[in-house]
C-alpha positions in Angstrom: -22.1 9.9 13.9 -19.0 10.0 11.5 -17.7 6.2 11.4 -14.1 5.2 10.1 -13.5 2.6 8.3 -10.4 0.6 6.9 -10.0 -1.1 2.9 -7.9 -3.2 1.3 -7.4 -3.8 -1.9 -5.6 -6.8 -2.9 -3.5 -7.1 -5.9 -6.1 -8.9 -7.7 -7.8 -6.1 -6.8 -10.5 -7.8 -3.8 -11.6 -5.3 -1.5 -10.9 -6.7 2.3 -13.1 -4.2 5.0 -11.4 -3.9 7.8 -8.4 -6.5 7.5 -6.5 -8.1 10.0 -3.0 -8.4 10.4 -2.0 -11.1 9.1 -3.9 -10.2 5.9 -2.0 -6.7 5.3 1.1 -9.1 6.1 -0.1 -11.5 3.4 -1.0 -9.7 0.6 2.7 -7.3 1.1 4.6 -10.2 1.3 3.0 -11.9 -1.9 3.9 -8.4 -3.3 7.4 -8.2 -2.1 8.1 -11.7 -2.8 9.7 -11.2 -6.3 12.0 -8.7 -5.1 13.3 -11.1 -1.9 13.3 -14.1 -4.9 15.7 -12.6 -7.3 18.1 -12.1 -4.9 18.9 -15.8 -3.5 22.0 -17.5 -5.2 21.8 -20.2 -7.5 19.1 -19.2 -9.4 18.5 -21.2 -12.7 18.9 -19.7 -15.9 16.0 -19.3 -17.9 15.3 -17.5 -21.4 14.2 -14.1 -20.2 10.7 -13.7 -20.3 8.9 -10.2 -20.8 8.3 -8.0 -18.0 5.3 -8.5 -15.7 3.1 -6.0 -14.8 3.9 -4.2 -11.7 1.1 -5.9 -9.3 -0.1 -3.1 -6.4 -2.3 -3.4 -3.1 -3.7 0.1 -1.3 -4.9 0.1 2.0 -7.4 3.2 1.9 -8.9 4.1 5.4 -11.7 7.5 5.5 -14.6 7.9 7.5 -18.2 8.0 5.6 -18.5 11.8 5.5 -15.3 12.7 4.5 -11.7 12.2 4.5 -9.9 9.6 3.1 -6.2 8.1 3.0 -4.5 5.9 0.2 -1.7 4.0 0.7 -0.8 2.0 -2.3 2.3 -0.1 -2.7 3.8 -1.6 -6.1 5.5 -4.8 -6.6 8.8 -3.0 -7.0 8.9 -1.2 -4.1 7.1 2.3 -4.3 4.9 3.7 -1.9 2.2 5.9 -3.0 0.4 8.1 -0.1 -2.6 10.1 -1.2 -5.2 12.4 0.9 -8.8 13.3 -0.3 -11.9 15.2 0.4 -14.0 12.1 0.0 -14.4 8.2 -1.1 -14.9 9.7 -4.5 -11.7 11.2 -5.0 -13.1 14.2 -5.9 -10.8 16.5 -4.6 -7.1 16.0 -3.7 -5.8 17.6 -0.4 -2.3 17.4 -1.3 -0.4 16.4 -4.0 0.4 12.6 -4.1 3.5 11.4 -1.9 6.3 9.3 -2.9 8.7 6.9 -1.5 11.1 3.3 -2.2 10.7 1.0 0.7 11.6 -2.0 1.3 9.0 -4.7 3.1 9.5 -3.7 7.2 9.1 -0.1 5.8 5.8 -0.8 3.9 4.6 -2.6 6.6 4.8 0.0 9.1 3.3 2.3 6.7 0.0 0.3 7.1 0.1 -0.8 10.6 0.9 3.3 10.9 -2.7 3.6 8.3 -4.3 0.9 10.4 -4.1 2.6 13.6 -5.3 6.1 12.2 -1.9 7.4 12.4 -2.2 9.5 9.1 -0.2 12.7 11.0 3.0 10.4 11.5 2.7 8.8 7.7 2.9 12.6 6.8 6.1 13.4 9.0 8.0 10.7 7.0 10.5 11.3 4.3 8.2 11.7 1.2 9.3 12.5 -2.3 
């Protein structure tokens, strides 16, 4: 029997199986929260510092004989949705999808992931 199963991979790059909630919520809003930071008022003024990285979590979901689904979201915004023949990433089903969203958007992505919803991630406006 084919079993599903559900990853993620935190930004310090932990794999979670089968997450919760509240942990997809915590690890995208501990991704998002530069972005939602730099834009409050009254912000001290500091020597700029050199760029950070660009920190990312993916939420992969497959089943053990076959397909599998990447989601993986940036620090800065950009979605990254991927389909392959296997866990191994051997072969690519289509080419990788593209999208900016901001945090509600992300997070419905991977409720949408969570729930095995990969037809409606496809219908979205992808780049």
């Amino acid at each position: 029997m084919t079993q599903a199963w559900l990853t993620l991979t935190s930004m310090d790059g932990r794999d979670i199986a089968a997450p919760t909630e509240a942990q997809l919520a915590a690890v995208l809003a501990e991704l998002y929260a530069p972005l939602y930071q730099d834009k409050g008022k009254g912000k001290a003024k500091r020597a700029p510092a050199a760029a950070p990285e660009p920190a990312s979590a993916a939420l992969r979901f497959g089943y053990d004989d076959g397909l599998m689904y990447v989601i993986e979201v940036s620090s800065g915004g950009q979605i990254r949705f991927e389909e392959w023949s296997d866990r191994d990433c051997e072969l690519a089903l289509a080419p990788p999808r593209r999208m900016r969203a901001d945090l509600p958007l992300a997070q419905q992505l991977w409720a949408l992931m969570a729930r095995r919803q990969v037809s409606r991630i496809r219908e979205l406006d992808w780049h």
